[in-house]
Structure formats: structure tokens, C-alpha cells
SEBA-7157 format. One record per atom (N, C-alpha, C): residue number from 1; atom name; x, y, z. Coordinates in nm, 2 decimals. Example, Ala and Ser with C-alpha at 12.3 -4.5 7.8 and 13.67 -1.06 7.14 Angstrom:
<site><resi>1</resi><name>N</name><x>1.32</x><y>-0.57</y><z>0.78</z></site>
<site><resi>1</resi><name>CA</name><x>1.23</x><y>-0.45</y><z>0.78</z></site>
<site><resi>1</resi><name>C</name><x>1.32</x><y>-0.33</y><z>0.78</z></site>
<site><resi>2</resi><name>N</name><x>1.28</x><y>-0.22</y><z>0.71</z></site>
<site><resi>2</resi><name>CA</name><x>1.37</x><y>-0.11</y><z>0.71</z></site>
<site><resi>2</resi><name>C</name><x>1.29</x><y>0.00</y><z>0.79</z></site>
This chain:
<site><resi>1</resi><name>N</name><x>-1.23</x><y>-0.67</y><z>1.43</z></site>
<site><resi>1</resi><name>CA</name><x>-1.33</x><y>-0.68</y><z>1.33</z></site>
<site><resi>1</resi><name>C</name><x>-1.33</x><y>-0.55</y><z>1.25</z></site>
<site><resi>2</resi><name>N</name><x>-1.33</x><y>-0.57</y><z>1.14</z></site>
<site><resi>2</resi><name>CA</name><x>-1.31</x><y>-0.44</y><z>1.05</z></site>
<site><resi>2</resi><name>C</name><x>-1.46</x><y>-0.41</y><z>0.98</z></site>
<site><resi>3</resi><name>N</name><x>-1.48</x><y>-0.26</y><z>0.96</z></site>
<site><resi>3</resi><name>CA</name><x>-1.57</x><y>-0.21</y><z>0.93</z></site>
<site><resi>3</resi><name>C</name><x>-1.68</x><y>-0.26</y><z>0.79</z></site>
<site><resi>4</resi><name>N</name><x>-1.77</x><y>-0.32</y><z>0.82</z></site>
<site><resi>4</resi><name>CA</name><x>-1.83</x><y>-0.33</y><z>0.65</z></site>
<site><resi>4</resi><name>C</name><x>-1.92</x><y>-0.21</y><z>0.60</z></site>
<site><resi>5</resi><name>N</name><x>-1.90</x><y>-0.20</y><z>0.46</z></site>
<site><resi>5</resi><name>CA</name><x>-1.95</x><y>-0.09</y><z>0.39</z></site>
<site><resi>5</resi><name>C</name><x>-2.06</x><y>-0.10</y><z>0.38</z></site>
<site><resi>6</resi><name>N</name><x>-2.16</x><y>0.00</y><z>0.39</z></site>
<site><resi>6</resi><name>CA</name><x>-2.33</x><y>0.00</y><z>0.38</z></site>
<site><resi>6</resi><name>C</name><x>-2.36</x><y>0.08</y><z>0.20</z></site>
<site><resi>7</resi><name>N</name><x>-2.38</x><y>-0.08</y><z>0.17</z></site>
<site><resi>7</resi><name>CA</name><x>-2.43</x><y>-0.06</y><z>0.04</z></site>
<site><resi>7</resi><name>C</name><x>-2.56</x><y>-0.08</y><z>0.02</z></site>
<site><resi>8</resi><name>N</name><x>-2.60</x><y>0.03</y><z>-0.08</z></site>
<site><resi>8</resi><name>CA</name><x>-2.75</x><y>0.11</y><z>-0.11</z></site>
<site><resi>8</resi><name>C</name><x>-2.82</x><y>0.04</y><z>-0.27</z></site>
<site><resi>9</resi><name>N</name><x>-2.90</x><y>0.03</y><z>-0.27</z></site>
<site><resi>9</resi><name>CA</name><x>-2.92</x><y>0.03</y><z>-0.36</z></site>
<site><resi>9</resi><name>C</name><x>-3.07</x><y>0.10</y><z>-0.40</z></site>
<site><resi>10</resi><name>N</name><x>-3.11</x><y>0.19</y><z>-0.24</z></site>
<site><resi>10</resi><name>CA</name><x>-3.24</x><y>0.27</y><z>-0.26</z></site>
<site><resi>10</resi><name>C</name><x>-3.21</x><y>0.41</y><z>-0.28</z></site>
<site><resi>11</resi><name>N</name><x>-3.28</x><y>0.52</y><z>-0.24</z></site>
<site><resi>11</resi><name>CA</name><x>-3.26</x><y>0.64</y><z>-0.21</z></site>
<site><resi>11</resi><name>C</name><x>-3.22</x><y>0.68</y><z>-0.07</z></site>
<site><resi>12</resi><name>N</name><x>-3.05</x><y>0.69</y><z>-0.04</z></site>
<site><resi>12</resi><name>CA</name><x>-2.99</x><y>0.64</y><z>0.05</z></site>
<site><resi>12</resi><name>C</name><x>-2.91</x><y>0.80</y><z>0.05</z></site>
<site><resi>13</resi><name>N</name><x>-2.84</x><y>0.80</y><z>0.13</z></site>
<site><resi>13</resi><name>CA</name><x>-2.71</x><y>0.91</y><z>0.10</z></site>
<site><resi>13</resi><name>C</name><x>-2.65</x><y>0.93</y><z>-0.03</z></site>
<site><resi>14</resi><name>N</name><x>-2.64</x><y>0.83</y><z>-0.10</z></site>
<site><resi>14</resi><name>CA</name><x>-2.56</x><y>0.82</y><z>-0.23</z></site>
<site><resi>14</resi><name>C</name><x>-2.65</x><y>0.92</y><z>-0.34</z></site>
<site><resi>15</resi><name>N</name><x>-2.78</x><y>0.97</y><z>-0.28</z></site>
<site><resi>15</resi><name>CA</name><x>-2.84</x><y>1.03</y><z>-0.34</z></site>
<site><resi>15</resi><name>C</name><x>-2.87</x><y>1.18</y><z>-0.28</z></site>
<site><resi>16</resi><name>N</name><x>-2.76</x><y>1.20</y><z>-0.20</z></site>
<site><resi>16</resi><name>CA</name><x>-2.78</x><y>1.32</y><z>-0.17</z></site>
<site><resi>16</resi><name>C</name><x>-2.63</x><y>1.39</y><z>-0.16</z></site>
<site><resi>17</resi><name>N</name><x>-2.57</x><y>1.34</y><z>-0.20</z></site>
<site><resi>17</resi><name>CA</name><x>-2.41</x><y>1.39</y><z>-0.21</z></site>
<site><resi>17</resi><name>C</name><x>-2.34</x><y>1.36</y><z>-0.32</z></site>
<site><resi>18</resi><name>N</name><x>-2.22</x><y>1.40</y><z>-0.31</z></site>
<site><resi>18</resi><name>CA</name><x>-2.14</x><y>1.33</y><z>-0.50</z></site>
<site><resi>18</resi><name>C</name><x>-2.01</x><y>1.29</y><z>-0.34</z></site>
<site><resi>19</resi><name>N</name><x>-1.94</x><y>1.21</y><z>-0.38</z></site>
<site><resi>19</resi><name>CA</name><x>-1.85</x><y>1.15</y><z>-0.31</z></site>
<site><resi>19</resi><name>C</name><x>-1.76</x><y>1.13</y><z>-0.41</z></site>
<site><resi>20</resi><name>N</name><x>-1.61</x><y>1.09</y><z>-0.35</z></site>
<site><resi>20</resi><name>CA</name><x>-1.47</x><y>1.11</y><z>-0.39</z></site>
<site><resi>20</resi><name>C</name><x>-1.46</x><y>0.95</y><z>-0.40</z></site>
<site><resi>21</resi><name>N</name><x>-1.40</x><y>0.92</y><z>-0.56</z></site>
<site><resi>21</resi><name>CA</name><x>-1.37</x><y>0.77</y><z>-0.59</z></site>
<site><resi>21</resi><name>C</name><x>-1.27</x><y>0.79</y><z>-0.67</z></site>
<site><resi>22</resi><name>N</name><x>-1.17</x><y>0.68</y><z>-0.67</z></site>
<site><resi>22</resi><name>CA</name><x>-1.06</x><y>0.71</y><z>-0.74</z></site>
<site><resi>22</resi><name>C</name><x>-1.12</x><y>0.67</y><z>-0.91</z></site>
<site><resi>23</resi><name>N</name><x>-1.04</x><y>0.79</y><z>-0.97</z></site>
<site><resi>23</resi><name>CA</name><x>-1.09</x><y>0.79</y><z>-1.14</z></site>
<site><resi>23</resi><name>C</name><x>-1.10</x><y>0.69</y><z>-1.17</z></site>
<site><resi>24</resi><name>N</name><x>-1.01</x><y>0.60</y><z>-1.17</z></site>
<site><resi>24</resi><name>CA</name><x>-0.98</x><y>0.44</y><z>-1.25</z></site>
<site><resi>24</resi><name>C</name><x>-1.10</x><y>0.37</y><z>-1.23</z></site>
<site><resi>25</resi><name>N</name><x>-1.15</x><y>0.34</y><z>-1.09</z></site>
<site><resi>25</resi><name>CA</name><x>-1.29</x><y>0.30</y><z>-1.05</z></site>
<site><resi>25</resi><name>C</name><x>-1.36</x><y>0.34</y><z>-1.14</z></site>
<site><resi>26</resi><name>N</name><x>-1.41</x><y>0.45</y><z>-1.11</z></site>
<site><resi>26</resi><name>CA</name><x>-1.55</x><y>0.51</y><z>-1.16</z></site>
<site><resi>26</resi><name>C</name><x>-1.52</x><y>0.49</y><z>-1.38</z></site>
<site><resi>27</resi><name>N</name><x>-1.44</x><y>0.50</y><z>-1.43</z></site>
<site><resi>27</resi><name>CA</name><x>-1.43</x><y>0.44</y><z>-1.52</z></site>
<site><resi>27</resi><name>C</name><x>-1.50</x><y>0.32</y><z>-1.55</z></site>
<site><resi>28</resi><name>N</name><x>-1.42</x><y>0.20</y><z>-1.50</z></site>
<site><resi>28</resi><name>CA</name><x>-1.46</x><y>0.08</y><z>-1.47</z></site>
<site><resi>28</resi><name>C</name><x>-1.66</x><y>0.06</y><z>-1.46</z></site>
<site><resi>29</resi><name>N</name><x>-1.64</x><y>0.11</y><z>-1.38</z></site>
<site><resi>29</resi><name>CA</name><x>-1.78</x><y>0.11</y><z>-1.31</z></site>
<site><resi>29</resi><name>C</name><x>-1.88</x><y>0.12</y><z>-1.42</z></site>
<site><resi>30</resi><name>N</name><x>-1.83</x><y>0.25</y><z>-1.52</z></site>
<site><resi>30</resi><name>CA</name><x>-1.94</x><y>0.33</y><z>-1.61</z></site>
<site><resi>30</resi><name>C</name><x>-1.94</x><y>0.18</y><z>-1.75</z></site>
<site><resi>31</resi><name>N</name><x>-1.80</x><y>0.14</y><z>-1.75</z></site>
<site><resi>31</resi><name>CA</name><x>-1.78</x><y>0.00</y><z>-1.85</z></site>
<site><resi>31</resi><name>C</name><x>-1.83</x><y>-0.14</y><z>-1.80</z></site>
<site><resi>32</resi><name>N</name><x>-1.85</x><y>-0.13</y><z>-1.72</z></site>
<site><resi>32</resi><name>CA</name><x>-1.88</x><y>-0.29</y><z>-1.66</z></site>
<site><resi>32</resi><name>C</name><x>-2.03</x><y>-0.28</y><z>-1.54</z></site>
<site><resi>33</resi><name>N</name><x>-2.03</x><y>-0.18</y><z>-1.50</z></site>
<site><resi>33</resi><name>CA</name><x>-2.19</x><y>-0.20</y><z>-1.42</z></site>
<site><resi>33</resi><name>C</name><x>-2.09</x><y>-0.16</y><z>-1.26</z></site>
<site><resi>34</resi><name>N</name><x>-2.00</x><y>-0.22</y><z>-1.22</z></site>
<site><resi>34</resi><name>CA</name><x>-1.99</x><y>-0.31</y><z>-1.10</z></site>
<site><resi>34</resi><name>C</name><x>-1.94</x><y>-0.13</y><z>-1.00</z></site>
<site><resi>35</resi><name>N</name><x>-2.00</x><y>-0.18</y><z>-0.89</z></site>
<site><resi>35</resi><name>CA</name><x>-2.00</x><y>-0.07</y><z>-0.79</z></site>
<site><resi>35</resi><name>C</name><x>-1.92</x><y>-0.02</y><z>-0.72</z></site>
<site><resi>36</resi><name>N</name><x>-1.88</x><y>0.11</y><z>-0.68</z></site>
<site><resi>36</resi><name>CA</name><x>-1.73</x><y>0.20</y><z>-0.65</z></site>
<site><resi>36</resi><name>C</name><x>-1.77</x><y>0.18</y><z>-0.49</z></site>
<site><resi>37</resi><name>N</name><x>-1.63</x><y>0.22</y><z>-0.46</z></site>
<site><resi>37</resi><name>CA</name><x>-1.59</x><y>0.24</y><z>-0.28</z></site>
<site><resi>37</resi><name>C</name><x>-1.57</x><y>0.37</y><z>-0.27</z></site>
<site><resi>38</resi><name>N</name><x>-1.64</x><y>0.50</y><z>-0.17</z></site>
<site><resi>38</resi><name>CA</name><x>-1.63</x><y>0.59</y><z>-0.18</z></site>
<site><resi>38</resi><name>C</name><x>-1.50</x><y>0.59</y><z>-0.07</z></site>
<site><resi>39</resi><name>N</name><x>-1.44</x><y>0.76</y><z>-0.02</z></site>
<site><resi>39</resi><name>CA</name><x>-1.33</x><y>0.71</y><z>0.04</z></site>
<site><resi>39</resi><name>C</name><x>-1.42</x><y>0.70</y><z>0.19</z></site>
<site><resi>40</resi><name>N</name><x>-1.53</x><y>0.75</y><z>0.21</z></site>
<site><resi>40</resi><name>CA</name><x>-1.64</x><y>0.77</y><z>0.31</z></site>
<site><resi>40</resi><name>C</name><x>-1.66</x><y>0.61</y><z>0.32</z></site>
<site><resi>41</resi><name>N</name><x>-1.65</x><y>0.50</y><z>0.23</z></site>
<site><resi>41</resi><name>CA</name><x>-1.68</x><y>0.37</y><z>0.25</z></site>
<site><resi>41</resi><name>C</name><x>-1.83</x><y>0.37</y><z>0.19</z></site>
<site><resi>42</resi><name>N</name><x>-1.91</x><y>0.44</y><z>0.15</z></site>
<site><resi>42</resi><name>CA</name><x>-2.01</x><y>0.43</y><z>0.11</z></site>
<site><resi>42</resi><name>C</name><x>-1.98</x><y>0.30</y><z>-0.05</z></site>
<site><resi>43</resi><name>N</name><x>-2.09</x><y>0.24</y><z>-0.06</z></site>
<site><resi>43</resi><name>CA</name><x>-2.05</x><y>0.16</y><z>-0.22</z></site>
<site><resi>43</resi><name>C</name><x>-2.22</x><y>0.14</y><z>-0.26</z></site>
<site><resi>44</resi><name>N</name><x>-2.20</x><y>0.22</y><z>-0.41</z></site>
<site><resi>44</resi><name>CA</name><x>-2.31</x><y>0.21</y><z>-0.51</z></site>
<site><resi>44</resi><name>C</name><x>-2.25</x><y>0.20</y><z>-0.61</z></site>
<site><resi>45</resi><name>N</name><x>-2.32</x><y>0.19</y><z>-0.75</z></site>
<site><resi>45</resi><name>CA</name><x>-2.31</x><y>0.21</y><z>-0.88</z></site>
<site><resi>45</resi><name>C</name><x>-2.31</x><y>0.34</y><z>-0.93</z></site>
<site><resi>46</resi><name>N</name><x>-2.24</x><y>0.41</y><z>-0.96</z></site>
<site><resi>46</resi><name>CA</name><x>-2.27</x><y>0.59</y><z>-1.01</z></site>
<site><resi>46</resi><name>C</name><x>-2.35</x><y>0.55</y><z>-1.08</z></site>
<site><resi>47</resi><name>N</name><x>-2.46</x><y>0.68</y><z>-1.10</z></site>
<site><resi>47</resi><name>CA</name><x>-2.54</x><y>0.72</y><z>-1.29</z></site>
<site><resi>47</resi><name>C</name><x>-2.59</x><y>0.83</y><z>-1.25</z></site>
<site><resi>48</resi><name>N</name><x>-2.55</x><y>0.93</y><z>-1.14</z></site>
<site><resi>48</resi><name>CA</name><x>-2.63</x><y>1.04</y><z>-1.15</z></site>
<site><resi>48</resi><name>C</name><x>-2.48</x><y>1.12</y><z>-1.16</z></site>
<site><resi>49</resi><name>N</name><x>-2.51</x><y>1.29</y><z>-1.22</z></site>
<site><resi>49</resi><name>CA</name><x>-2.39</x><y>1.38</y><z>-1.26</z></site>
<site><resi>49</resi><name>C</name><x>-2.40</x><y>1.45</y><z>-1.12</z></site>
<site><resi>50</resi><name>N</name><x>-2.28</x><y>1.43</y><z>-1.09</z></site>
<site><resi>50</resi><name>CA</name><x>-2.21</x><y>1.45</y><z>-0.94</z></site>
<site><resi>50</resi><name>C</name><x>-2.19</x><y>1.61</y><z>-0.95</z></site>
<site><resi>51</resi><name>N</name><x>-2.24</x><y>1.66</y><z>-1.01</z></site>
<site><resi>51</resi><name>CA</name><x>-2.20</x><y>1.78</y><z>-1.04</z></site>
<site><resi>51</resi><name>C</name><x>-2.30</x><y>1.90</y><z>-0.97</z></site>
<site><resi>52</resi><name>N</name><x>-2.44</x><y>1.79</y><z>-0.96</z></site>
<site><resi>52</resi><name>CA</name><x>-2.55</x><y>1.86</y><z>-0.91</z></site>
<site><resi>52</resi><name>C</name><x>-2.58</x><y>1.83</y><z>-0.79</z></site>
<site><resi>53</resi><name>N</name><x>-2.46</x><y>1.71</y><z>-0.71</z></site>
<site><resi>53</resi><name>CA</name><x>-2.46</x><y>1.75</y><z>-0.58</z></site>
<site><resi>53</resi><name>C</name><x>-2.39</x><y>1.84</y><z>-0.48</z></site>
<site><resi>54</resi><name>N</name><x>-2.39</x><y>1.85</y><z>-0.37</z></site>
<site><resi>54</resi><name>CA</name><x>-2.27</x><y>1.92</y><z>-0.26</z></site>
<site><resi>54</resi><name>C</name><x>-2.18</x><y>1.78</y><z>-0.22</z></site>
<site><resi>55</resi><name>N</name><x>-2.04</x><y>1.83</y><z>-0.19</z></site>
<site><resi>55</resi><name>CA</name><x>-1.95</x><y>1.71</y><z>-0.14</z></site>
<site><resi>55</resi><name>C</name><x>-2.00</x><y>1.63</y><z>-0.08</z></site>
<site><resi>56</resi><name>N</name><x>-1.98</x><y>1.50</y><z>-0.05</z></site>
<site><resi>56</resi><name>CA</name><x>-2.01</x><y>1.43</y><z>0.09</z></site>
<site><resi>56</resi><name>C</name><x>-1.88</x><y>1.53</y><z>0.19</z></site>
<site><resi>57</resi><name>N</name><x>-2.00</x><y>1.53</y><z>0.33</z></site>
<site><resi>57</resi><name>CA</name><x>-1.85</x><y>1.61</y><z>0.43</z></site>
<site><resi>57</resi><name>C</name><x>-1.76</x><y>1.54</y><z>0.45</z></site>
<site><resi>58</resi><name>N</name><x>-1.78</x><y>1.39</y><z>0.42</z></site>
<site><resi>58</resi><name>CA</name><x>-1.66</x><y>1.27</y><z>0.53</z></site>
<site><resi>58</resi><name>C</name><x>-1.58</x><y>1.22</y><z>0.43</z></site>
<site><resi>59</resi><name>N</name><x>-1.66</x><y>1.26</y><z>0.30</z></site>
<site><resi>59</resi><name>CA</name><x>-1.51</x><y>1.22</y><z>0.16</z></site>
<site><resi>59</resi><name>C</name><x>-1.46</x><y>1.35</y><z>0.19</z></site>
<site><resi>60</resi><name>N</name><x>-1.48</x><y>1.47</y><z>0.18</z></site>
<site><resi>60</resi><name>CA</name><x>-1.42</x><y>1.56</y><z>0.16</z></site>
<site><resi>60</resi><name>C</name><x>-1.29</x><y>1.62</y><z>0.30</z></site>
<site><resi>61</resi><name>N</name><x>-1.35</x><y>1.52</y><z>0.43</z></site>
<site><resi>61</resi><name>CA</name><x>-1.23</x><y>1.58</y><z>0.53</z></site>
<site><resi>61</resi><name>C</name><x>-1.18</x><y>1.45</y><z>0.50</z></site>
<site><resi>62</resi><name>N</name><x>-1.16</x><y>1.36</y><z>0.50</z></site>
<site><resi>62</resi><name>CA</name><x>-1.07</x><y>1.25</y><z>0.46</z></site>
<site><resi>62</resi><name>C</name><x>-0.98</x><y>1.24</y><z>0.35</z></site>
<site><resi>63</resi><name>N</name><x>-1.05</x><y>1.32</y><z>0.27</z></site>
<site><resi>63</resi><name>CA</name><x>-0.92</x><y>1.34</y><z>0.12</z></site>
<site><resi>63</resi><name>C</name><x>-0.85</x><y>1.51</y><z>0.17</z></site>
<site><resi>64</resi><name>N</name><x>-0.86</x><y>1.62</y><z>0.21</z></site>
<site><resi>64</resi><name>CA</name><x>-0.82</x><y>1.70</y><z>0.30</z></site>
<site><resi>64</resi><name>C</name><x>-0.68</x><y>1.66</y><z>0.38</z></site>
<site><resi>65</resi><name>N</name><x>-0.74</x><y>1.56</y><z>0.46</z></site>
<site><resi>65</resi><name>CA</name><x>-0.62</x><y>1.50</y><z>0.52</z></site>
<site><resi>65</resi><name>C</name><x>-0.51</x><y>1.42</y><z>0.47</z></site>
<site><resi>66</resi><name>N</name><x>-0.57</x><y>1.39</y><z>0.34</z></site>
<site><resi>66</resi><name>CA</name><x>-0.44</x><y>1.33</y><z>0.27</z></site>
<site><resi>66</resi><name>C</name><x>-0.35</x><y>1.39</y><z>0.23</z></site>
<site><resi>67</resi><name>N</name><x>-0.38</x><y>1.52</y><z>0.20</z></site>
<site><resi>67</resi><name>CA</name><x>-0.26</x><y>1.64</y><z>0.13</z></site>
<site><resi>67</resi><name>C</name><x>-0.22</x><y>1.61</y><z>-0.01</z></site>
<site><resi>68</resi><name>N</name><x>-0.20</x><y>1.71</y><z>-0.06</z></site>
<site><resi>68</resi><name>CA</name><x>-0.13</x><y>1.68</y><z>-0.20</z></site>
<site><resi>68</resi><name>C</name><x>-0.11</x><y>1.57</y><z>-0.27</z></site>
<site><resi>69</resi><name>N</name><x>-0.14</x><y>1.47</y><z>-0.31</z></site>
<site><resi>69</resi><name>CA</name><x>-0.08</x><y>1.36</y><z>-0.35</z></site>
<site><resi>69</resi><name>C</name><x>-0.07</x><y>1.26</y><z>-0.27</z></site>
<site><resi>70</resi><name>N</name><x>-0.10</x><y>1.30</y><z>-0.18</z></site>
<site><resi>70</resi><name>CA</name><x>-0.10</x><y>1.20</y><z>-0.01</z></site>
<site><resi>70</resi><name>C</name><x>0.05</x><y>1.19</y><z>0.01</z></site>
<site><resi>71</resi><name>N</name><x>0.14</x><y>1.24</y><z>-0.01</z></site>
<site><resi>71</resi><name>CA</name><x>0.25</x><y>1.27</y><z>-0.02</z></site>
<site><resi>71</resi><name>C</name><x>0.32</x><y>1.40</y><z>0.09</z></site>
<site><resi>72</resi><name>N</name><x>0.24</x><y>1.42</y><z>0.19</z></site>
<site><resi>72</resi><name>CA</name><x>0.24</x><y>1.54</y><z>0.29</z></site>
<site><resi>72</resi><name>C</name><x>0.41</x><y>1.57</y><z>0.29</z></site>
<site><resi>73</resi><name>N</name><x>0.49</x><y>1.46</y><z>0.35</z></site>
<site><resi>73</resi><name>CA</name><x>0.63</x><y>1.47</y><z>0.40</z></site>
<site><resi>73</resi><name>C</name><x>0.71</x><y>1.48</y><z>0.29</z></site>
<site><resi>74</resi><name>N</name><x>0.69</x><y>1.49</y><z>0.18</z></site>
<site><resi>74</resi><name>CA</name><x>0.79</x><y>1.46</y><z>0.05</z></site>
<site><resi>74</resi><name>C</name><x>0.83</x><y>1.60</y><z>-0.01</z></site>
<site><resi>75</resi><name>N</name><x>0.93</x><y>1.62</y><z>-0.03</z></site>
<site><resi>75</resi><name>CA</name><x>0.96</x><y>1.78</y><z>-0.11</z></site>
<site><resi>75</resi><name>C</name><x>0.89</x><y>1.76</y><z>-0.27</z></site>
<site><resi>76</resi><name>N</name><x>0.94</x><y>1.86</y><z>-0.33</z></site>
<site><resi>76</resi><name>CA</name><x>0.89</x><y>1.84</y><z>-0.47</z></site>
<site><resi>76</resi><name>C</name><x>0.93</x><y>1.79</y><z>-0.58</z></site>
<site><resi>77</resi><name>N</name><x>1.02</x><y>1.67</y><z>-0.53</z></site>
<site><resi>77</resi><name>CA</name><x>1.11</x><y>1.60</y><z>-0.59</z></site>
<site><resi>77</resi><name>C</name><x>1.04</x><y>1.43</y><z>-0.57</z></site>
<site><resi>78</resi><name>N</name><x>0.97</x><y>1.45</y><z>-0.50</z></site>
<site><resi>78</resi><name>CA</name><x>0.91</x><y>1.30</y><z>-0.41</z></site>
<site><resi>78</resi><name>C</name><x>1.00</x><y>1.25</y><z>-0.34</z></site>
<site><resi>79</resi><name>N</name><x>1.14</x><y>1.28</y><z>-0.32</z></site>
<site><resi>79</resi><name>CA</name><x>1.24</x><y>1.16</y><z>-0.22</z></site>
<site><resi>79</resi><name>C</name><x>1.26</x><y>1.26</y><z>-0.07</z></site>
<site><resi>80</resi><name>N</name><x>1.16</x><y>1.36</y><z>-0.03</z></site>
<site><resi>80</resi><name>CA</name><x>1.17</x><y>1.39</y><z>0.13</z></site>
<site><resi>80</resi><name>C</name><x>1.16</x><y>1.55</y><z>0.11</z></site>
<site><resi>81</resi><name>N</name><x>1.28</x><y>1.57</y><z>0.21</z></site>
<site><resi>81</resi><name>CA</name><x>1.26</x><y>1.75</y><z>0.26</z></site>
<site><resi>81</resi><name>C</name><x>1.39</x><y>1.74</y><z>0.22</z></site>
């Protein structure tokens, strides 16, 4: 059974952190209404400037662990070491 996301639509966590969404999303989101997947799994609608929050901690160690580009093993060529 795989995890379901706890979507908010009160004054929830989403209102106490800025969280990590891929750009394309949140684009979308701001053109059409429809609500982002944080990489934390959280899902709301953005409309507040994320600028005036602190990270979420569980987006921020999870994108951390992705490394560069999510690309950890790859030289700087993309095809390895």
C-alpha cells in the first residue's frame, strides 16, 4: 500500500514552511488553479511568497540527498566517472 498525500486546504503546515516543487508545476498551478506535490508529499495550491517562509526540513533533506542534478554517479559530462 503506498503512501497517500495529506492535502490541506486549512491552516496546515503549508502555512508554515515554503516547500520544494518542481518549477514546471508551480507554473502550472499559478495558470490553471490545480494543486502541486511537494517532494515532502505535502499537496496544496501555492498563493503565499515562499520567500517569507523557512524550508520545510523533509523537502530540504530529501532534495540534499538527491545531489546535483540527481545525477550523484555521473562525471561532468553526464555519461559516468
Amino acid at each position: 500500500m503506498e503512501p497517500t498525500p495529506q492535502v490541506s486546504h486549512g491552516d496546515g503546515d503549508h502555512e508554515r514552511y515554503a516547500h520544494y516543487v518542481q518549477k514546471d508545476k508551480i507554473m502550472a498551478s499559478a495558470l490553471e488553479g490545480t494543486p502541486v506535490v511537494a517532494l515532502c508529499g505535502k499537496v496544496w495550491v501555492p498563493g503565499r511568497d515562499p520567500k517569507k517562509y523557512p524550508v520545510c526540513p523533509m523537502c530540504k533533506e530529501i532534495y540534499d540527498s538527491m545531489g546535483a542534478g540527481g545525477d550523484k554517479d555521473k562525471g561532468k559530462d553526464g555519461k559516468g566517472k
